[in-house]
PAZA-790300 format. One line per 10 residues: number of its first residue (from 1); their letters; for each residue x, y, z of C-alpha. Coordinates in nm, 4 decimals, padded with zeros to 6 digits. Example, Ala and Ser with C-alpha at 12.3 -4.5 7.8 and 13.67 -1.06 7.14 Angstrom:
BEGIN
1> AS> 01.2300/-00.4500/00.7800 ~ 01.3670/-00.1060/00.7140;
***
This chain:
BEGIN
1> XXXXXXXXXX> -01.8266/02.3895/00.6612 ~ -01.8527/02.7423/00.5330 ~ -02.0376/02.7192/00.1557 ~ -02.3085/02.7697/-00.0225 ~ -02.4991/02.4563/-00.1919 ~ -02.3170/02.3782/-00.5496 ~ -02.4834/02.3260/-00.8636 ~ -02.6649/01.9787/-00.9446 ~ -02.5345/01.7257/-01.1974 ~ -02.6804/01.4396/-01.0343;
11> XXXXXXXXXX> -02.7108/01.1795/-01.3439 ~ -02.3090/01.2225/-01.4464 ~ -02.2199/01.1961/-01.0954 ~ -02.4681/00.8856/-01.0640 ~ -02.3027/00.6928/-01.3060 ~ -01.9311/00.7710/-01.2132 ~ -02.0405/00.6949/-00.8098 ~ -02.2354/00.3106/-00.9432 ~ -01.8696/00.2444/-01.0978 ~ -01.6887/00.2657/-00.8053;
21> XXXXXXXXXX> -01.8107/00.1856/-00.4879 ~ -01.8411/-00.1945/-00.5286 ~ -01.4638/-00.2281/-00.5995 ~ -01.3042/-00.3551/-00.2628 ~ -01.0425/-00.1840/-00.0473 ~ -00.6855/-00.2694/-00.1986 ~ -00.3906/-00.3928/00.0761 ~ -00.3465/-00.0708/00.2811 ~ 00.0496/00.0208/00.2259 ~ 00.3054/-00.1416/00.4869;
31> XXXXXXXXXX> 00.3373/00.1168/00.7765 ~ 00.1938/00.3808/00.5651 ~ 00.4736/00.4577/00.4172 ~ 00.3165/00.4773/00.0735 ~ 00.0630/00.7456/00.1770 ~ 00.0890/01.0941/00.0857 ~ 00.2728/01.2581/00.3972 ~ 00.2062/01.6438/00.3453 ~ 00.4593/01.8676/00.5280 ~ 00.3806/02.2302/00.7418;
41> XXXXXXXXXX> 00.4240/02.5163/00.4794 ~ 00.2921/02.3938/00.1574 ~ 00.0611/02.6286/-00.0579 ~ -00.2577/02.5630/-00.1770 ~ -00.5922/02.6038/-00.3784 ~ -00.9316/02.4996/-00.2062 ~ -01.2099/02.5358/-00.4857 ~ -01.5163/02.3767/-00.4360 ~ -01.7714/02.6183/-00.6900 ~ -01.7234/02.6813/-01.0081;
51> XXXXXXXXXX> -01.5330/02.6065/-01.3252 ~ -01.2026/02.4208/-01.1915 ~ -00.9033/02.6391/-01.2580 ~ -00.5928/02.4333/-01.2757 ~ -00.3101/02.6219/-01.3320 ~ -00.2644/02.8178/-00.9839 ~ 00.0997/02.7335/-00.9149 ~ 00.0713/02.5271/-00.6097 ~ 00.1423/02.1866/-00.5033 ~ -00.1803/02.1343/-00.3363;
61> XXXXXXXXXX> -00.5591/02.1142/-00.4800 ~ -00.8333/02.0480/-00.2585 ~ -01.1636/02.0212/-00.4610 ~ -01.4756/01.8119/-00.4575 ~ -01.5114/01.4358/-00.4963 ~ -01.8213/01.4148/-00.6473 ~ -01.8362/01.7635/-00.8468 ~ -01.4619/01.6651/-01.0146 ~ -01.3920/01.3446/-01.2790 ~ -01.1054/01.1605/-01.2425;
71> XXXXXXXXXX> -00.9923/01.3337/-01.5819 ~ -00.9136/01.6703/-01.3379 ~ -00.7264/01.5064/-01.1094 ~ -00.5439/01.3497/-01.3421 ~ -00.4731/01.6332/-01.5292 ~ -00.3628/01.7806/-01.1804 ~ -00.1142/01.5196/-01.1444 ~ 00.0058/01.6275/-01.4583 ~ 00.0946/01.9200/-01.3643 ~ 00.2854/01.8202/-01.0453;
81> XXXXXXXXXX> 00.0096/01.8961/-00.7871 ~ -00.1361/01.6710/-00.5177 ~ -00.4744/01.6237/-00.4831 ~ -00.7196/01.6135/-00.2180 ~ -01.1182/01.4964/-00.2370 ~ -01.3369/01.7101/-00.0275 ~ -01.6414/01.4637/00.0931 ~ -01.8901/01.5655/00.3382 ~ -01.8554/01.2768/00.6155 ~ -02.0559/01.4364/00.8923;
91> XXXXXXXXXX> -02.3575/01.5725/00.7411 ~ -02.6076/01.4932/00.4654 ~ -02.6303/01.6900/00.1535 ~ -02.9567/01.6089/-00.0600 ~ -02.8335/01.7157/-00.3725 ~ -02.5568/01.4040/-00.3961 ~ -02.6054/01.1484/-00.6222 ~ -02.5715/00.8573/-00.3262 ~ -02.8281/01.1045/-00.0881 ~ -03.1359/00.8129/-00.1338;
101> XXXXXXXXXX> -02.9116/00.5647/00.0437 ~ -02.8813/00.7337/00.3610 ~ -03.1928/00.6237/00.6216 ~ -03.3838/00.9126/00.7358 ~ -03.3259/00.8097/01.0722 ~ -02.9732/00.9116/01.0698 ~ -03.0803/01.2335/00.9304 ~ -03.0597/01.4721/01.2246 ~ -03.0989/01.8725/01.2252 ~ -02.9567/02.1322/00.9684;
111> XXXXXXXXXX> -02.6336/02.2682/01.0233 ~ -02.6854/02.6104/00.8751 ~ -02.6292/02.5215/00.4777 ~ -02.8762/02.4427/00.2347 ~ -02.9535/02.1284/00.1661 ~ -02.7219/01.9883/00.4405 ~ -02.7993/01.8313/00.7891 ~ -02.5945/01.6292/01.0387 ~ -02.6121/01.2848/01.0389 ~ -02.6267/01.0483/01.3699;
121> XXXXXXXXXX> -02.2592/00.9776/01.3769 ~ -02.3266/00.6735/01.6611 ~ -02.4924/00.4957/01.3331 ~ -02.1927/00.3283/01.1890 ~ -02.3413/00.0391/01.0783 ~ -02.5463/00.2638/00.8389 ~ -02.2730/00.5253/00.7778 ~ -01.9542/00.2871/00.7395 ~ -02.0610/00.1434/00.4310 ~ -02.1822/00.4365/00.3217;
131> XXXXXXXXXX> -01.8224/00.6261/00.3236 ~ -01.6866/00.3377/00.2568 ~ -01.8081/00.3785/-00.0801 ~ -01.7599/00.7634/-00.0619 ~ -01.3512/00.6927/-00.0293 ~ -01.3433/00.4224/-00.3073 ~ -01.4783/00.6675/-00.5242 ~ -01.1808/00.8879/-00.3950 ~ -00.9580/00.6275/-00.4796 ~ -01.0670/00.5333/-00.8243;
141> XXXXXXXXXX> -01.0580/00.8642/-00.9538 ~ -00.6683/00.9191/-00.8136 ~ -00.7222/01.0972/-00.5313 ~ -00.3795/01.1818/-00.2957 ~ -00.6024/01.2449/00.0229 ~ -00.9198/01.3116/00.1438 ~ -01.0363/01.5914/00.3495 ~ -01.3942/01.4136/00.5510 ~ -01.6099/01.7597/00.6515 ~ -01.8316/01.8159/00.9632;
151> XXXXXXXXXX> -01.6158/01.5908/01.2098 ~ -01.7289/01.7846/01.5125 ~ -02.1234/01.7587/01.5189 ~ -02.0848/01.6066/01.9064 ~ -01.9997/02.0260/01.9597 ~ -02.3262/02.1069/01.7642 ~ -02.7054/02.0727/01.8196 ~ -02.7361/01.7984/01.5242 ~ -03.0582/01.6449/01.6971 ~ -02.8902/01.3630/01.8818;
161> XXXXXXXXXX> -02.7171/01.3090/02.1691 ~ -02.3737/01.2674/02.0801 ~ -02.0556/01.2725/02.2943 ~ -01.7150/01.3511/02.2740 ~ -01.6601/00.9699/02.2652 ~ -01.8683/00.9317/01.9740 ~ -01.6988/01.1617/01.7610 ~ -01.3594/01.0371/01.8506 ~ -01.4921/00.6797/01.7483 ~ -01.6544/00.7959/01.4153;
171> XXXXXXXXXX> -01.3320/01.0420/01.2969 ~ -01.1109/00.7460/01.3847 ~ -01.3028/00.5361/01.1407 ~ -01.2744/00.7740/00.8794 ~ -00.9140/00.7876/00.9166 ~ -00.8969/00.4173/00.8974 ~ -01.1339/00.3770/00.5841 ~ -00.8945/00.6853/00.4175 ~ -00.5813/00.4350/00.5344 ~ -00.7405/00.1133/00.3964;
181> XXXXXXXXXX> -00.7282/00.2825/00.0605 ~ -00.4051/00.4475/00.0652 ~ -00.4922/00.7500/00.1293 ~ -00.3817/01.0481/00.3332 ~ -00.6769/01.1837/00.5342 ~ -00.6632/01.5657/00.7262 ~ -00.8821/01.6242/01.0459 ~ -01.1192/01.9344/00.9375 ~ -01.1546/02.1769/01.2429 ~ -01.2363/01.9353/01.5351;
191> XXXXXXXXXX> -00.9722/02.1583/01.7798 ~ -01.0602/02.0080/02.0389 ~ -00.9898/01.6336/01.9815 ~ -00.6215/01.7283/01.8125 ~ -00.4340/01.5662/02.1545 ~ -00.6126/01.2533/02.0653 ~ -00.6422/01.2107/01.7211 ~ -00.3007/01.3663/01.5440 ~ -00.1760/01.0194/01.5412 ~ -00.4802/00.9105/01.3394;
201> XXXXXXXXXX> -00.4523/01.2015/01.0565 ~ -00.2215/01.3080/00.8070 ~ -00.2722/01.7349/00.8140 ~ -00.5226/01.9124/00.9129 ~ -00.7588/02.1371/00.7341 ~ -00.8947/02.4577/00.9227 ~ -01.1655/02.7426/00.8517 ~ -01.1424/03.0893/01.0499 ~ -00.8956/02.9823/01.3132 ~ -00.7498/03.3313/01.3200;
211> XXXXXXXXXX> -01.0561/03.5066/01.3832 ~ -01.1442/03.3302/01.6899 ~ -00.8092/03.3249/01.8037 ~ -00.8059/02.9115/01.7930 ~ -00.4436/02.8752/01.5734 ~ -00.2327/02.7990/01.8699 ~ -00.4783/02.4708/01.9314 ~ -00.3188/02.3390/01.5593 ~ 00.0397/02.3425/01.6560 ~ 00.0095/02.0084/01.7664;
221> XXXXXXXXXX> 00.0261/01.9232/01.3630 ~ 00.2953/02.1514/01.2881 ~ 00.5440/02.0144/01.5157 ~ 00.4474/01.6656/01.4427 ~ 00.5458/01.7371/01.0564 ~ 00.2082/01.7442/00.9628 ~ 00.0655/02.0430/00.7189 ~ -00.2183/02.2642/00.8424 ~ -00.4178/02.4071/00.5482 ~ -00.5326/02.7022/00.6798;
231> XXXXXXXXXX> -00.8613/02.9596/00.5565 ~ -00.9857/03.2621/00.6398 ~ -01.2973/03.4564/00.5307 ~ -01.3148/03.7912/00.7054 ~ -00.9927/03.8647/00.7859 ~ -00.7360/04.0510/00.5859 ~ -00.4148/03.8490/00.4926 ~ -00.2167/04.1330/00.7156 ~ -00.4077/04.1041/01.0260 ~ -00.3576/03.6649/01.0606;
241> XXXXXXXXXX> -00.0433/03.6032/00.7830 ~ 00.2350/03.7042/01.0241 ~ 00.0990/03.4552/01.2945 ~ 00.0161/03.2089/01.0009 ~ 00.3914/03.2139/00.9219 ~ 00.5234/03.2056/01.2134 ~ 00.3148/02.8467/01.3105 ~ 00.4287/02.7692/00.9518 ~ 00.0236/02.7269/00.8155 ~ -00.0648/02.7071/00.5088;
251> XXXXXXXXXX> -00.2955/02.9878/00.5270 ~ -00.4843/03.1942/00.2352 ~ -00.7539/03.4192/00.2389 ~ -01.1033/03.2676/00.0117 ~ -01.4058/03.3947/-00.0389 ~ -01.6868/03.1545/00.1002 ~ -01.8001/02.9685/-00.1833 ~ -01.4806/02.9039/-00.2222 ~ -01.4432/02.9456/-00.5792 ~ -01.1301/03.0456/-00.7771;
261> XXXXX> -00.9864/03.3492/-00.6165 ~ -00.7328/03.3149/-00.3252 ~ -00.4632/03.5479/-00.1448 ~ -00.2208/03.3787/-00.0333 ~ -00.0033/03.4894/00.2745;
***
């Protein structure tokens, strides 16, 4: 992902985390059909710094699991929005409150962010458990989806050998643990592995496909009936919106701590 480390509040975030994740999975619903089903052209707000702002008028929030109390999201719901639960799935961040439980042999190379490296994906008798608990948090606090970050490490030099068949294997678990729960789950970036795994996700979320001319690889989603929540950083809203619109994105221009301010196409 493209952000800057957050601010710490590691005891509050301790104590919400240690009342949730021992709380087992609940009946997944039958066929799905009780899942959130987002569909191509829906706006949205992506904050992940800052003070939360809730009253952009859009149906969609996407803001962070741990950083946000189940007293936001509810408070979203209130106000007719749908809300997603941005987790880091791929990569290790040391400032989380659950950071001690990860093994430092799954701890691989940084990925460019501080504080944050990839984790050895292949390792999912470490890191299923570990998400596991992650998503339950999700869950408990009322969560509508979950976007799981830094799903493509295989295409990255994380400091183990990982294939194209590992990441399919590890993103499909993801999806299932989101399912288990209830919840809608998007495929972050990953272009790549759309053909084979936009039966296992719910919408996609993307950073910077406009810039390097990658959109066309996320119309796979769109014609599926599947939303593609779109970002760009560099880019003025004139020089990717008319694209954006015509593949029916959800696209908006952020800033990259992605903090309050959008423009929206």
């Amino acid at each position: 992902m493209r952000r800057p480390r957050p601010l710490l509040v590691l005891l509050a975030l301790a104590l919400l985390l240690a009342g949730c994740t021992g709380a087992p999975p609940p009946e997944p619903p039958p066929d799905g059909k009780g899942r959130w089903r987002p569909a191509p052209g829906l706006a949205w707000q992506w904050q992940l710094s800052g003070r939360l702002d809730p009253t952009v008028d859009v149906p969609v929030y996407d803001i962070d699991g741990f950083d946000q109390p189940a007293a936001a999201v509810a408070d979203l719901h209130r106000r007719g929005r749908k809300v997603i639960c941005y987790l880091s799935t791929g990569a290790w961040e040391d400032w989380r409150p659950d950071a001690a439980k990860f093994p430092k042999a799954v701890i691989g190379r940084g990925n460019g962010w501080e504080g944050e490296w990839w984790l050895d994906i292949r390792r999912t008798d470490v890191l299923e458990p570990l998400m596991a608990a992650r998503i339950d948090m999700c869950r408990e606090k009322g969560f509508d989806a979950v976007e799981p970050d830094n799903m493509d490490g295989y295409r990255n030099r994380t400091g183990f050998p990982l294939t194209a068949a590992d990441q399919l294997r590890y993103n499909r678990l993801i999806a299932r643990l989101a399912h288990e729960r209830g919840l809608s789950v998007g495929l972050k970036n990953d272009l790549d592995q759309i053909p084979e795994l936009l039966g296992d996700f719910d919408f996609a979320v993307n950073e910077q496909c406009a810039q390097y001319d990658e959109c066309g690889d996320l119309a796979p989603f769109i014609r599926a009936g599947k939303a593609v929540f779109h970002v760009e950083y560099e880019l003025e809203t004139g020089e990717f919106c008319p694209q954006a619109e015509r593949l029916r994105m959800s696209s908006i221009r952020k800033e990259y701590e992605l903090g309050v301010w959008r423009k929206p196409c």
